[in-house]
NUTI-40631 format. One line per 5 residues: their letters; for each residue y, x, z of C-alpha. Coordinates in steps of 0.02 Angstrom, whole numbers. Layout:
NUTI-40631
a> Y X Z | ...
end
This chain:
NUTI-40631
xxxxx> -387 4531 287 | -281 4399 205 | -178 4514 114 | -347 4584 25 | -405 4386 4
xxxxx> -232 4354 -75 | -253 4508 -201 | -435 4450 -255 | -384 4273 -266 | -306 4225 -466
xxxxx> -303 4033 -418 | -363 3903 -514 | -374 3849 -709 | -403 3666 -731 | -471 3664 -902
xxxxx> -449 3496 -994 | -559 3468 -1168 | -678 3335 -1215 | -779 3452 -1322 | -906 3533 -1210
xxxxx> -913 3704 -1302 | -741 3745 -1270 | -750 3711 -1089 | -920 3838 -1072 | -834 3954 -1177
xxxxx> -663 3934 -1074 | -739 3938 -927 | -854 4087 -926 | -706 4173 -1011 | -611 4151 -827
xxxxx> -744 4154 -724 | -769 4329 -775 | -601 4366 -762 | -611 4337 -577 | -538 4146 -564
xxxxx> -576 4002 -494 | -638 3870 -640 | -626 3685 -639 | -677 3592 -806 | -616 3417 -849
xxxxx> -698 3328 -1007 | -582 3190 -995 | -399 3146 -943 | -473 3051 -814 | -583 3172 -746
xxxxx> -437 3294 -728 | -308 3167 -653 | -440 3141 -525 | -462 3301 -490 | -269 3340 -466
xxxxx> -247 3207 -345 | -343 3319 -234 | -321 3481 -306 | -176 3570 -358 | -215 3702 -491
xxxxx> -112 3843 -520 | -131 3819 -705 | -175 3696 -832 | -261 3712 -1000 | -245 3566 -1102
xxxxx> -324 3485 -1261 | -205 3361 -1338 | -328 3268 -1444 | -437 3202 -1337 | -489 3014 -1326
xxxxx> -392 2877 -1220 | -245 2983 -1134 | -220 3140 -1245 | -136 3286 -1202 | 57 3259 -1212
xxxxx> 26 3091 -1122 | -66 3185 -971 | 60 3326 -978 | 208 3183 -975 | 136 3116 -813
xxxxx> 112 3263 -723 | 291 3328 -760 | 347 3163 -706 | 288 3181 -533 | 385 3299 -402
xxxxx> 216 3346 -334 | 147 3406 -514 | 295 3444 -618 | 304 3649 -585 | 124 3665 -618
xxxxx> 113 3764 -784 | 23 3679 -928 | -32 3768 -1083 | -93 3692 -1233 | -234 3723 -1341
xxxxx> -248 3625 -1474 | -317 3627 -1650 | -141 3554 -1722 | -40 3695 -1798 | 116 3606 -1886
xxxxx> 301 3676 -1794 | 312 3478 -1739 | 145 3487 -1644 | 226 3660 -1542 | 418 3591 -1502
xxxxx> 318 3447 -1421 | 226 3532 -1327 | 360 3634 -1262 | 491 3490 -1260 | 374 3396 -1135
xxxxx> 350 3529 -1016 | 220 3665 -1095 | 219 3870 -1074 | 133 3908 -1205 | 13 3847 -1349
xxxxx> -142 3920 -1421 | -216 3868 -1562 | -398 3844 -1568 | -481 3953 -1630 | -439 4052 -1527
xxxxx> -505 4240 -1480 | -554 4278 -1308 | -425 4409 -1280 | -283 4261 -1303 | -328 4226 -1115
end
């Protein structure tokens, strides 16, 4: 029975935006996709959240207000308990410099919003 629980189970996405819209669209995206959804509308929210969750993925808004994006990503790859969780970015920024920081701080990937639905 675990074995069949382990095959239905994707994990969770911690989704991390402070514009509403993208976490409903996000989410629903996943959720019909068959994972497990948490939404975070603030770096707060989502730091909270990890100190008693582990997700098995992060999404991740850079611009968001107070801690933004690389800063969150900086502390979670910082800490031996957080550092191998994988953290994409999605972000409306869409110089080269935006991307090798992402990536230099600890990021798998980057999508730029818009984005299509398939992208996930």
């Amino acid at each position: 029975m675990n074995a069949v629980k382990n095959l239905l189970d994707k994990g969770t996405i911690l989704i991390v935006d402070d514009t509403p819209d993208n976490l409903n669209l996000l989410s629903n995206i996943l959720l019909k996709a068959g994972y497990k959804v948490h939404p975070a509308s603030s770096s707060k929210l989502a730091l909270t959240f990890i100190q008693s969750n582990l997700p098995d993925l992060i999404l991740l808004d850079i611009m968001m207000p107070g801690m933004n994006g690389y800063e969150i990503c900086e502390r979670l790859k910082s800490s031996p308990r957080t550092q191998d969780i994988p953290i994409i970015f999605i972000s409306a920024l869409h110089e080269i410099l935006d991307k090798v920081k992402a990536f230099s701080l600890g990021g798998v990937d980057y999508i730029i919003k818009p984005f299509e639905s398939q992208e996930f």
